[in-house]
Backbone as numpy.savetxt, mean C-alpha at the origin, in Angstrom:
# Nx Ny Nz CAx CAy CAz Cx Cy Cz
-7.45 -47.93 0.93 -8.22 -46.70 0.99 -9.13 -46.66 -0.24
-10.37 -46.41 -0.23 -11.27 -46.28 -1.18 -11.13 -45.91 -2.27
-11.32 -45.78 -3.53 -11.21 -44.53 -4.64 -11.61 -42.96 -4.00
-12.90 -43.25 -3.85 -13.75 -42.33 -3.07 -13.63 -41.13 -2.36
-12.81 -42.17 -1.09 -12.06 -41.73 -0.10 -10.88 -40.28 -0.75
-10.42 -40.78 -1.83 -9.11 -40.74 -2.03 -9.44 -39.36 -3.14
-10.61 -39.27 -3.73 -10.99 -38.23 -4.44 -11.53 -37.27 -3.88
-11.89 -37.24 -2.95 -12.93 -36.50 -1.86 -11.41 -35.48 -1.35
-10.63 -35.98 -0.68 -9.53 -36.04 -0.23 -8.81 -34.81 -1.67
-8.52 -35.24 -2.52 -8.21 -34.65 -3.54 -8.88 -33.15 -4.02
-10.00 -33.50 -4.37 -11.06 -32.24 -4.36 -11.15 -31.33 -3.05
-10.86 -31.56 -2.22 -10.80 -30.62 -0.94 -8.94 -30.24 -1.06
-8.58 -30.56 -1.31 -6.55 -30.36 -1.37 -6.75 -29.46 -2.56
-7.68 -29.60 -3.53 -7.70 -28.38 -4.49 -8.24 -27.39 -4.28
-9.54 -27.28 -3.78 -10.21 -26.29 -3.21 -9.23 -25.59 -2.55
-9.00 -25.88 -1.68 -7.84 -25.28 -0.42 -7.00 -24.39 -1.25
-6.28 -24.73 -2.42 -5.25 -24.24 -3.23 -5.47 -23.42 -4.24
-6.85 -23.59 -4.58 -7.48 -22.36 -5.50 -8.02 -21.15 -4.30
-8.32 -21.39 -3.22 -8.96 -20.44 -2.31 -7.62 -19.75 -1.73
-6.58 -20.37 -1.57 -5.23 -19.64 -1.22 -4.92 -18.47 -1.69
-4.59 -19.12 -3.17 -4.01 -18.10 -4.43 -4.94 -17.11 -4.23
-5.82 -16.72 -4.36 -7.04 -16.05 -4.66 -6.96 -14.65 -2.91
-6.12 -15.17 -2.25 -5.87 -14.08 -1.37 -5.45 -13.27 -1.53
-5.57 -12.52 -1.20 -4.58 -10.60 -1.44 -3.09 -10.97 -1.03
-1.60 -11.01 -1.15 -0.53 -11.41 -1.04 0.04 -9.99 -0.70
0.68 -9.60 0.30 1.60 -8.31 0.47 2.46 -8.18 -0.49
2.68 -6.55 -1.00 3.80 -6.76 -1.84 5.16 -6.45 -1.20
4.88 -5.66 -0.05 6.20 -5.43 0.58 6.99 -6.24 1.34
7.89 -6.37 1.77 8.58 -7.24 2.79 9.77 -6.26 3.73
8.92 -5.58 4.84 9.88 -4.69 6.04 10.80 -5.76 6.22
12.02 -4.89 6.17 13.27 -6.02 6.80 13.32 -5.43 8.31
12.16 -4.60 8.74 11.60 -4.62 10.55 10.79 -4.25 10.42
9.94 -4.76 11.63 8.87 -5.04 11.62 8.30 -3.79 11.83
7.53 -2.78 11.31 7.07 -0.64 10.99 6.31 -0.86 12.61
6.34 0.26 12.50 5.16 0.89 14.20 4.07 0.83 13.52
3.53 0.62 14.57 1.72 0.42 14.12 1.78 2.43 13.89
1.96 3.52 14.58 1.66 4.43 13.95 1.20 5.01 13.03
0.57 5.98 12.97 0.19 6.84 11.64 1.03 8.13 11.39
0.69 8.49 10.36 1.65 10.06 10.34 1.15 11.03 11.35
-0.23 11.02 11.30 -0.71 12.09 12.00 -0.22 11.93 13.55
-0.06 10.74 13.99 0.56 10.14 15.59 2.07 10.77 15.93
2.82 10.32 14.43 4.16 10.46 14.75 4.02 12.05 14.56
3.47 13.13 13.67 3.40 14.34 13.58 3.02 14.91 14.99
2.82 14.28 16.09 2.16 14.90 17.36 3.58 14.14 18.06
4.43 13.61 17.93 5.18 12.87 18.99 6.51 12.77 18.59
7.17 13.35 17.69 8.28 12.88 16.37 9.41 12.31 17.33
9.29 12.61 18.76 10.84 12.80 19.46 10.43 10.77 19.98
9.32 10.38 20.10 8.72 8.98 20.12 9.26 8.31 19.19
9.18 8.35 18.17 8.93 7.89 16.79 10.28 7.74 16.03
11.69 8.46 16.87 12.82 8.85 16.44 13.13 7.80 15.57
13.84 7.46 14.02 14.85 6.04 13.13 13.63 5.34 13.14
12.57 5.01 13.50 11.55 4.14 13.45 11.21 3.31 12.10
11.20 2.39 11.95 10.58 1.77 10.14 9.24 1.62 10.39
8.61 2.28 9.19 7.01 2.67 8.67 6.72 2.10 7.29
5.42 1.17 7.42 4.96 1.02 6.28 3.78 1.83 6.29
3.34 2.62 5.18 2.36 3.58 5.04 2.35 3.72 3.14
1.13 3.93 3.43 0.69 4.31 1.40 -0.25 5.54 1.70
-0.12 6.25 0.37 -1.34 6.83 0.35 -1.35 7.05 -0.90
-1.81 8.52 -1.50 -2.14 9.41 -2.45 -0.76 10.50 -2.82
-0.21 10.75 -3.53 0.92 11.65 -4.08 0.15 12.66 -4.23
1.16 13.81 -3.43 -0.12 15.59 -3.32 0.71 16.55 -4.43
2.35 16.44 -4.00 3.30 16.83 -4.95 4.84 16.51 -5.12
5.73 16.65 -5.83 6.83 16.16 -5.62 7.28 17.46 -6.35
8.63 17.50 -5.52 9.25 18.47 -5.47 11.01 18.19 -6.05
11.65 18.52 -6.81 12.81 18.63 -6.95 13.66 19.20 -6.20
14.66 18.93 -5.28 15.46 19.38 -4.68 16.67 19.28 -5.48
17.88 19.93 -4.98 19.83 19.91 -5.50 19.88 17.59 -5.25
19.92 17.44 -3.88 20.26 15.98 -4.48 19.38 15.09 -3.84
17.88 15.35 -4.03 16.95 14.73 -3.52 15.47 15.01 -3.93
14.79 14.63 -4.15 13.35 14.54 -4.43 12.23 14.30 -3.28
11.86 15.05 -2.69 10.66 14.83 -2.25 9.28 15.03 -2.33
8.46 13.81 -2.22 7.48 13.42 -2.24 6.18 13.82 -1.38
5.45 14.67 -1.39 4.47 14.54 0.23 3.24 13.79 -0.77
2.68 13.03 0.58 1.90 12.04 0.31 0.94 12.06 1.54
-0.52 12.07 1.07 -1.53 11.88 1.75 -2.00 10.28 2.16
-1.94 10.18 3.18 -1.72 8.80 3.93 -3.16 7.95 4.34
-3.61 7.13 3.55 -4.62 6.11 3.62 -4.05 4.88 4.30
-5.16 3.98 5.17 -4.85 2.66 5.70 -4.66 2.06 4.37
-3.77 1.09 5.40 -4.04 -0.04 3.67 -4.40 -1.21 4.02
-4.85 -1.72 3.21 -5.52 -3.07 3.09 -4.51 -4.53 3.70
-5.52 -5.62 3.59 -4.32 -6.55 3.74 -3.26 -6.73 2.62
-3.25 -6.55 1.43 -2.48 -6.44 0.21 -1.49 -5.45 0.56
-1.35 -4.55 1.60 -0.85 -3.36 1.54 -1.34 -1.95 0.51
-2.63 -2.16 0.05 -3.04 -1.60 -1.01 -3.61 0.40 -0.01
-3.34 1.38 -0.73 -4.32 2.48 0.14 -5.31 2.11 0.34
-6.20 2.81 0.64 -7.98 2.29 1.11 -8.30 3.62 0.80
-8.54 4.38 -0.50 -9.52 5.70 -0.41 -10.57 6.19 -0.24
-11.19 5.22 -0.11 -12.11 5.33 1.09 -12.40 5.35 2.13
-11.24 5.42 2.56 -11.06 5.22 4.19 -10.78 6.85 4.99
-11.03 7.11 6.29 -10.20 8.43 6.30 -8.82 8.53 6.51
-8.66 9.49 5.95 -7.03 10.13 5.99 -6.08 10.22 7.00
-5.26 9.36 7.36 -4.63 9.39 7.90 -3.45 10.83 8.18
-3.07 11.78 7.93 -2.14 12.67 8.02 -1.30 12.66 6.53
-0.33 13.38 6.68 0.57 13.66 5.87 1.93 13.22 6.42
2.02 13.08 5.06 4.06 12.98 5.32 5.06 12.84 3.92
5.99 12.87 4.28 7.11 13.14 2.64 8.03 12.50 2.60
8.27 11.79 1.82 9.25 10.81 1.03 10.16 11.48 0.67
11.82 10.92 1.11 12.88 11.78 0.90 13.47 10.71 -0.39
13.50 10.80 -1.71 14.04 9.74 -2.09 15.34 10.60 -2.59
16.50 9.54 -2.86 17.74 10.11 -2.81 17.78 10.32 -4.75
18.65 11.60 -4.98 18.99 12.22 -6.87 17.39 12.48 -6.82
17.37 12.27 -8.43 16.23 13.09 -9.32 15.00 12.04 -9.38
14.32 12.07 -9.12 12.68 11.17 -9.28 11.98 11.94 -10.74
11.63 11.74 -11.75 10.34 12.00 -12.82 9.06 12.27 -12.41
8.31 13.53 -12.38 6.83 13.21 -12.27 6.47 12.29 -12.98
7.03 12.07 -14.00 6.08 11.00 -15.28 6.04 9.70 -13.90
7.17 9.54 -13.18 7.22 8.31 -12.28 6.52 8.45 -10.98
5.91 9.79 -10.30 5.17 9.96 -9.37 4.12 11.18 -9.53
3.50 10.97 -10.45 2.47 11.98 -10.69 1.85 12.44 -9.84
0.88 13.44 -9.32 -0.33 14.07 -8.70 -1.01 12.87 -8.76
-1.56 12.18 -7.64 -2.72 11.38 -7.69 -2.91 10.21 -7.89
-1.50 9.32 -8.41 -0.88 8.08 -7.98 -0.72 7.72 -6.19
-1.16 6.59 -6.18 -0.96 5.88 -5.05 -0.34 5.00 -5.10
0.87 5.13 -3.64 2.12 3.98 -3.19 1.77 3.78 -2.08
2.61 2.73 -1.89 3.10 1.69 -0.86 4.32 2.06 -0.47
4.74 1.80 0.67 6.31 1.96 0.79 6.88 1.44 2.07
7.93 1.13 2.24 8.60 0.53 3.53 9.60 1.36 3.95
10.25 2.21 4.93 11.34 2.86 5.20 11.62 3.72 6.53
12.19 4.10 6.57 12.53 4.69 8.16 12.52 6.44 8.42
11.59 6.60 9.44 11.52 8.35 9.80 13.23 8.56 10.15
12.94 9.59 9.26 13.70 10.91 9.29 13.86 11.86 10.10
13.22 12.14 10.68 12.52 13.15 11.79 11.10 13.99 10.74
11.20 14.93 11.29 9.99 15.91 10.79 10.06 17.15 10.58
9.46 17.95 9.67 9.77 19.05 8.82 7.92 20.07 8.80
8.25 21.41 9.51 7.29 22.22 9.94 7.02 22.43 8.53
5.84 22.43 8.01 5.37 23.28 6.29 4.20 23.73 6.84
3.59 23.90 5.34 2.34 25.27 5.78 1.14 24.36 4.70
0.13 23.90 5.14 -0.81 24.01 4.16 -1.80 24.95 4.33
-2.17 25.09 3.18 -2.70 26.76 2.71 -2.09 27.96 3.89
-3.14 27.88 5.15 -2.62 29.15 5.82 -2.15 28.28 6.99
-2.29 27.23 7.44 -2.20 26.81 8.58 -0.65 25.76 8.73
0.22 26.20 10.09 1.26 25.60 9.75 1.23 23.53 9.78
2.06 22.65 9.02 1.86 21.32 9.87 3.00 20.67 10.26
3.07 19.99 10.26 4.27 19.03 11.29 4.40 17.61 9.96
5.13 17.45 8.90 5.26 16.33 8.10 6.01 15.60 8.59
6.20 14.02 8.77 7.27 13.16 9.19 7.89 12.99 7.74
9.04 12.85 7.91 9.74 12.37 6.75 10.56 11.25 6.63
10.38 10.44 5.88 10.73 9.27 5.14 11.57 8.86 4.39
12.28 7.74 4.95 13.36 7.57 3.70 13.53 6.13 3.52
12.41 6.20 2.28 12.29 4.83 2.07 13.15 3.58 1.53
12.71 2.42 2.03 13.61 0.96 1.57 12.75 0.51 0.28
11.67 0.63 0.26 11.01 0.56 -1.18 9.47 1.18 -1.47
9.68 1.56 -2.70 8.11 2.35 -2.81 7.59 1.84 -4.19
6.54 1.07 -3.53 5.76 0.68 -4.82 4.62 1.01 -5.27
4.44 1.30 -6.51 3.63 2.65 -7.33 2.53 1.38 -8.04
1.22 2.20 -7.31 0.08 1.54 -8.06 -0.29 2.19 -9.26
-0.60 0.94 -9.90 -1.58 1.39 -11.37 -2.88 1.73 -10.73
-3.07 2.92 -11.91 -4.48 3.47 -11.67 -5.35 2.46 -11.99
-6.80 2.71 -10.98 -7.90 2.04 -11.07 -7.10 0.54 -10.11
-6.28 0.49 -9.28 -5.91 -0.55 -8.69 -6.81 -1.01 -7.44
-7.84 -0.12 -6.73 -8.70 -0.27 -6.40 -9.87 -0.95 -6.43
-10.11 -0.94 -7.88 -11.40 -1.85 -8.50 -10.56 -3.11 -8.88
-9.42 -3.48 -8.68 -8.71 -4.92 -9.14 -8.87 -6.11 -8.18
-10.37 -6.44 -7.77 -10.05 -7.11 -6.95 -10.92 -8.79 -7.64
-10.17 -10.00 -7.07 -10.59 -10.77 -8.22 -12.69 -11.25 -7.56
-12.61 -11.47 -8.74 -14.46 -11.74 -8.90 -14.54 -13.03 -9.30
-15.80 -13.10 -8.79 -16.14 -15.09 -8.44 -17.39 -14.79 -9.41
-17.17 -15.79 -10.79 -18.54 -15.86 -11.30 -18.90 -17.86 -11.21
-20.03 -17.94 -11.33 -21.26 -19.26 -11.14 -22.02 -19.34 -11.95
-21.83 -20.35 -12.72 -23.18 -20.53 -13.43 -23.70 -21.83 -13.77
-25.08 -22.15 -14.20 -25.11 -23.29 -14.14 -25.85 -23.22 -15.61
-25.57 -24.73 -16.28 -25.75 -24.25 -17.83 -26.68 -26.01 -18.31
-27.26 -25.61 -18.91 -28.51 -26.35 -19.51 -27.96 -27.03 -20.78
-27.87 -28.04 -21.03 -27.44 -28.55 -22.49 -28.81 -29.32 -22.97
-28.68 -29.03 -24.46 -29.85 -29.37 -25.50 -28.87 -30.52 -26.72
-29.26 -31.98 -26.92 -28.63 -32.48 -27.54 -29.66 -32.36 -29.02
-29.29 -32.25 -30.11 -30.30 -32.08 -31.07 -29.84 -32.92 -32.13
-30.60 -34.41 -32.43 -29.86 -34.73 -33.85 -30.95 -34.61 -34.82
C-alpha cells in the first residue's frame, strides 16, 4: 500500500474524529425511553399520560418548600439535540418537579434552566394569576442544572490563513 495511500487514509480517520467530538453529546440517559409529549399535551390528557417517563427542560418560575418535599414549577422549552432548553423556542406548557426533603434556592434559583428525566405523577389544578391550570407533575430520575449563559456555549470554528516573512 502506498505511503500516500496510507496518509490520505489517516487524515480522513482524523477528520472523522475531530468532527465527532465536536457534536452536542446528551447529558441524560432515560432508563425508558420518555413520550414524545409536552406538558401542555399531557395537561389536556393526564388520564393518557398516567406513570409515563418524560424528558423535558425548561426555565425555573419558583420553588416552593413543602413538610417533605420541594417543588419546582418549571416553564418548559424544546430542547436541543444536547438535551439543552431552546429559549427561543416557544413554550411549551408548565409543569412541577416533585423532588423528595429540602432543595436550596441557592441550588434552583428563579431563572436557571434544567434538564431532567423522570416519571408523571399525575397532575395538580393551580392558578396562574387569575386563570386556573392543569400542571403535570414530576418525579424526577435526574435533573441537571445549567450554567448560566449555557446557551451561547456552543463550540466555534475559527480559519485562518497566515503569511510568513523570513527576515535575516
Amino acid at each position: 500500500m502506498p505511503d500516500a495511500f496510507r496518509l490520505s487514509h489517516c487524515t480522513v480517520a482524523a477528520a472523522a474524529a475531530l468532527l465527532a467530538g465536536c457534536v452536542a453529546q446528551p447529558v441524560l440517559h432515560p432508563t425508558a425511553a420518555p413520550i414524545a409529549a409536552q406538558p401542555y399535551e399531557v395537561a389536556a390528557e393526564p388520564e393518557r399520560y398516567a406513570d409515563a417517563p418524560v424528558l423535558w427542560g425548561g426555565m425555573i418560575l419558583a420553588l416552593d418548600n413543602r413538610e417533605n418535599r420541594t417543588e419546582v414549577t418549571v416553564l418548559a422549552y424544546p430542547l436541543d439535540r444536547a438535551q439543552r432548553p431552546v429559549p427561543g423556542a416557544p413554550t411549551q406548557g408548565r409543569f412541577i418537579i416533585l423532588i423528595p426533603g429540602y432543595a436550596d434556592r441557592h441550588d434552583y434559583p428563579d431563572g436557571l434552566f434544567v434538564s431532567l428525566t423522570g416519571r408523571l405523577e399525575g397532575t395538580r389544578v393551580g392558578r396562574i394569576q387569575e386563570r386556573p391550570y392543569v400542571f403535570p407533575l414530576v418525579t424526577p430520575e435526574h435533573v441537571h442544572r445549567w450554567p448560566p449563559g449555557f446557551q451561547f456555549d456552543h463550540p466555534q470554528w475559527h480559519i485562518g490563513i497566515g503569511v510568513g516573512v523570513n527576515v535575516r
